[in-house]
Steps between C-alpha positions, in 0.01 A plus 500: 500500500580673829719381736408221746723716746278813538186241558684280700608783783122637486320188545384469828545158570860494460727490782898565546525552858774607752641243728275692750231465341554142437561434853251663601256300303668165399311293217308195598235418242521435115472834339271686242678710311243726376619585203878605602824316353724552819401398874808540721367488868869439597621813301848315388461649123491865698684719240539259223106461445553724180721236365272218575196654328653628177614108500133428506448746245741357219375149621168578405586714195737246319235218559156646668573259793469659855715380789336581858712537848433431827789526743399445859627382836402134466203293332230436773153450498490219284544114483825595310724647391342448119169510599549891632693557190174378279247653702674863465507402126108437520407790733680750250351366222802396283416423193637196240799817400613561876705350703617597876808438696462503871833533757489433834800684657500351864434157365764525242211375206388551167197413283359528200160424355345545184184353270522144313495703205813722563701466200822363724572176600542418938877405368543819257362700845758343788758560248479806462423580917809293566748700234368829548298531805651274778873591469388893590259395724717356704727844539211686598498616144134519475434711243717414279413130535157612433618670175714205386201275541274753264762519226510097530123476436545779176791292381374197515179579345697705212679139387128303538159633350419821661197566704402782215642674209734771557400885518577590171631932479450793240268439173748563280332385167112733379224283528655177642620608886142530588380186409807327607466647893108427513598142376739447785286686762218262385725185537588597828190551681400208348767318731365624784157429799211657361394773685259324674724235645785772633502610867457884571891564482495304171228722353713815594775411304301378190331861533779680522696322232219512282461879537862553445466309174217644374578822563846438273274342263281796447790753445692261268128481318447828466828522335372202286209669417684833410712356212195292411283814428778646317571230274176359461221768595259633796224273260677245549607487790197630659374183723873459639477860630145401678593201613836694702296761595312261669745321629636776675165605673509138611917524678347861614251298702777227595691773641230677699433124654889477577490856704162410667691181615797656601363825665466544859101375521533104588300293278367134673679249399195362278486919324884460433469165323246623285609801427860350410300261277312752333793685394673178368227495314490839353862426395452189331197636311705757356832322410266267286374755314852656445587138381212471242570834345871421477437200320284688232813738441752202462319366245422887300889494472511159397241638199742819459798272419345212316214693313599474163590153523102464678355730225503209239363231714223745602433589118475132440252448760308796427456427163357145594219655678225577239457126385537372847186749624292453209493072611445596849199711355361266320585201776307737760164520271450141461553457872217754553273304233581184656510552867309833553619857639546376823766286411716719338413781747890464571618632183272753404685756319787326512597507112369906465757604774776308368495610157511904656799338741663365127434828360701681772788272480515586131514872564740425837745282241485778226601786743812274668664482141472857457677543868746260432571678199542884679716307704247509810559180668282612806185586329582210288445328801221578663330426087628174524386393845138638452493279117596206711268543775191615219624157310463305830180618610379437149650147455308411853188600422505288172632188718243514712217471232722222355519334845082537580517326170617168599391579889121471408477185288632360887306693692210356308619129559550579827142608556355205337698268721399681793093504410550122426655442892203725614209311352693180651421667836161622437430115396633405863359806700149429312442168642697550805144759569311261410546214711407462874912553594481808382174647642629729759762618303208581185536885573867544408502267240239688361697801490805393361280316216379810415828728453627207293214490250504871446897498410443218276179682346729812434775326291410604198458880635822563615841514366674186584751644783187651684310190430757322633548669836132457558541088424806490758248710761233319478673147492697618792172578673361187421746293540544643874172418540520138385787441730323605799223309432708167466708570785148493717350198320801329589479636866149378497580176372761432714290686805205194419719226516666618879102601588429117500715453781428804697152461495549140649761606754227756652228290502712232689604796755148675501380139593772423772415825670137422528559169632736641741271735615154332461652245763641743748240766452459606880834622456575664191442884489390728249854528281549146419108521301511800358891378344322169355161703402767747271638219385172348368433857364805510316464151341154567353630801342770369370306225320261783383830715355651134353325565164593846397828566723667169584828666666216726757311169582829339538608762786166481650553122523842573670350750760263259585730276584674697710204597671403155560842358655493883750147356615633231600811637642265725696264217613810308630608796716142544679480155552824530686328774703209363522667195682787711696147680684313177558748265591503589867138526581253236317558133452654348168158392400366769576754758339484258181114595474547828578766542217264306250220740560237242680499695814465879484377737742426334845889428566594850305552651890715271667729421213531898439641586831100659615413693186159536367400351159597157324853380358384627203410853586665767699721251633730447214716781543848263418364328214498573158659795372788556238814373594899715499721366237810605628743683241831322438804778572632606182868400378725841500792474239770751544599698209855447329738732562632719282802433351710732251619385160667588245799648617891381507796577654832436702746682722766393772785665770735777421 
């Protein structure tokens, strides 16, 4: 892996000031590290930063923890001192590995903060900040406080269960380094965000470390694949090489995405995330296929050292293979008599390619004796693993005639149960079409009797999986359709029972509004009537709906209802009018006629204020008329702030 000290002094987020600089520019918010492991805005590590970061670097190393740094003036811009310890944390995207230490200098403070998950305790944390950190701290011995603090977190996760396995070194032993570093690698990542949960910083390092590896793993492959050939044979060994070369055309790639991202031609931030993603990708695809092919290797030498012990247990198994093929042969015609070609469309040459598969293993067993014999344990090899794999192909192909064996005796019971439940529905959906409740839904019931009778009508037609699947269709279908249909009869039924009461509510408003305004006629305007004539409308068309569509003749009864009890609301208010423009000029008597509708157009001047016409003409320019509902203001509920989670930590005074 390369050094976190080269990265660390070229990323550009990381800062280790002057005491100029610092003063010139004095932290006051939480900070985002972008990426960087030191931010000294106070410059108090000056010459000693070296030290600090090759602490980092065992830290992470001996346990693939990462300790962060922030060392500024004091901690402002937040509630606390915690809270601007935390936020940093968040706005750098730590992850559950990381933790950060914060010093304030002027204020004479530490923190720390790190995930719930961090694999030490709050009281395994201050102990270690108040033996190894504090005591330098207070000296002005910042750096080395700083180190003393990382080699607490490395110790003390050394003597509990570590973070990750250890980096293991050299392959010393042919054939088993390989596997033994991709198992490890494999563990590891496993331990960590997946890539689409890491911040941009965290996707840099995942890229770079995986490129690193990779690139290892393809040199210590090719190595691999070198004594492989010799030993074993470019034959055999054939798919291994393709699958490296491709590998390596995919880390090419990788590394043309790496130099894209790091050459001078900025990328939006949105570009570099998916370009560091795609090259995660790249590497991952290859390392898997350098896994699968250094499986198949481990187990060739497992065949080199074991193979004559194998060779008799393969003979054995061989040599059961003629009897065992010749039942399957026989099992697979009576199927075929029984159930039809369709049926055993699954196993159709099943029994003629495993007896050329037995033959092979015969011929694959003969020529391994005669290896082990000369002494050649590597050809030996390669004869024994192609017998076993000829004898397992072959011993699967007879098991699966065997298994459609006892599968279609089932199947067949199966489909018999199922055309059974199906005519049970038909029996249902049949009179359900038949009978007045069911009228208006005739059409689809229609249908779905239809697709039913035809899978039934095919049973005997079909091998009994397909004729199965067609059953379970169709009785889905119809069985959809049944369900709808009782849902609405039970709508409707419930629908008649409310339409009762409706019906009698709107009459009883219909005829309160036409008393109302049969009695006050002279001054009632044109809204109130046409309100109590909709309302009649709607009630004779919801008695004409009641038969066929109970739950439309029920909200036709409602409407009406409403219209009704609006008339009259409407009536009430030109009444009101009517009275508020009369009061003053005619009689009680007289205005009582006048609002009854006895007198009309001979008083229709003087109780207008002079205009031409009757009450009941031009002059009824306030009456009548919809009325303004007014809106109620809506309720605003402010939304909850946001508050962070899942973080600990702990700190104090040096």
């Amino acid at each position: 892996m390369l050094s976190r000290t080269a990265a660390v002094f070229a990323a550009a987020g990381i800062v280790l000031a002057s005491p100029l600089a610092a003063a010139a520019a004095p932290m006051t918010d939480p900070v985002d590290l972008g990426g960087a492991y030191v931010y000294d805005s106070t410059g108090v590590v000056g010459t000693d930063s070296a030290a600090v970061i090759a602490a980092l670097d065992e830290l992470y190393e001996s346990t693939r923890s990462q300790l962060f740094v922030v060392i500024v003036d004091r901690f402002t811009g937040a509630a606390d001192d915690q809270s601007w310890v935390d936020t940093s944390a968040e706005l750098s995207g730590l992850g559950d590995a990381d933790a950060l230490l914060a010093i304030a200098v002027d204020d004479r403070t530490f923190r720390w903060s790190v995930s719930e998950s961090y694999p030490l305790s709050d009281a395994a944390l201050d102990e270690i900040a108040q033996e190894r950190l504090v005591p330098e701290l207070r000296q002005d011995r910042w750096a080395t406080g700083i180190i003393g603090f990382a080699e607490g977190l490395s110790e003390s996760m050394s003597d509990g269960p570590s973070l990750l396995l250890p980096v293991l070194g050299g392959v010393a032993a042919l054939g088993i380094g390989t596997a033994v570093v991709v198992a490890v690698r494999r563990r590891r990542r496993g331990a960590e965000l997946a890539p689409g949960e890491q911040s941009q910083a965290q996707l840099d390092r995942t890229a770079g470390s995986l490129l690193v590896e990779l690139d290892d793993a393809l040199r210590e492959s090719e190595e691999e694949l070198g004594f492989a050939e010799a030993q074993f044979g470019a034959a055999a060994t054939a798919e291994f090489r393709a699958a490296l070369e491709s590998a390596r055309d995919q880390v090419r790639q990788a590394f043309a995405i790496r130099q894209r991202l790091d050459d001078a031609d900025a990328e939006t931030s949105e570009e570099r995330r998916a370009l560091t993603l795609e090259l995660i990708e790249l590497c991952t695809a290859a390392d898997a296929a350098l896994d699968t092919h250094a499986d198949a290797f481990e187990q060739l030498r497992d065949l080199e050292a074991n193979a004559q012990a194998m060779l008799a247990d393969l003979t054995n198994a061989q040599g059961a293979l003629p009897g065992r093929l010749a039942t399957a042969a026989t099992t697979r015609d009576r199927l075929g008599e029984r159930y039809g070609t369709e049926a055993i469309a699954s196993i159709a040459g099943a029994v003629e390619q495993a007896r050329e598969l037995e033959s092979f293993a015969a011929a694959s067993l003969g020529s391994a004796r005669e290896q082990l014999a000369a002494g050649q344990s590597s050809e030996a090899a390669l004869s024994v693993r192609a017998a076993q794999q000829s004898i397992a192909q072959a011993e699967q192909l007879a098991l699966s005639v065997e298994t459609l064996d006892a599968e279609l005796p089932k199947a067949v019971e199966r489909r018999d149960a199922a055309a059974a439940d199906l005519r049970a529905d038909l029996g249902e959906a049949a009179a359900l079409r038949t009978s007045a409740a069911g009228a208006v839904d005739a059409p689809a019931l229609a249908a779905a009797i239809a697709t039913a009778e035809a899978a039934l009508a095919g049973l005997g037609a079909q091998d009994p999986a397909g004729a199965l699947a067609a059953l379970d269709s169709a009785d889905a279908g119809l069985a959809t359709t049944l369900t709808a249909v009782r849902e609405r009869q039970e709508r409707q039924a419930r629908a008649r029972q409310q339409l009762a009461r409706t019906r009698e509510t709107a009459l009883d408003q219909i005829s309160s509004a036409h008393s109302f305004i049969s009695t006050r006629r002279g001054g009632i305007g044109a809204a109130a009537r046409t309100r109590v004539a909709e309302a009649e409308r709607r009630l004779a068309r919801a008695a004409a709906l009641e038969k066929d569509d109970a739950e439309a003749a029920l909200e036709e009864a409602r409407l009406a209802a409403d219209n009704a009890r609006e008339a009259l609301r409407l009536a009430r208010a030109d009444v009101a009018g009517f009275a508020s423009s009369t009061g003053s000029r005619a009689a009680p008597d007289l205005g009582a006629a006048l609002l009854g509708g006895l007198l009309g157009g001979s008083l229709s001047g003087s109780s207008r204020g002079g205009r031409s016409g009757s009450i009941r003409g031009g002059a009824r320019g306030g009456f009548g008329g919809a009325s303004r509902r007014s809106s109620s203001s809506s309720s605003r509920r402010s939304a909850p702030r946001a508050r962070r989670s899942g973080r600990r930590g702990g700190g104090g005074r040096f």
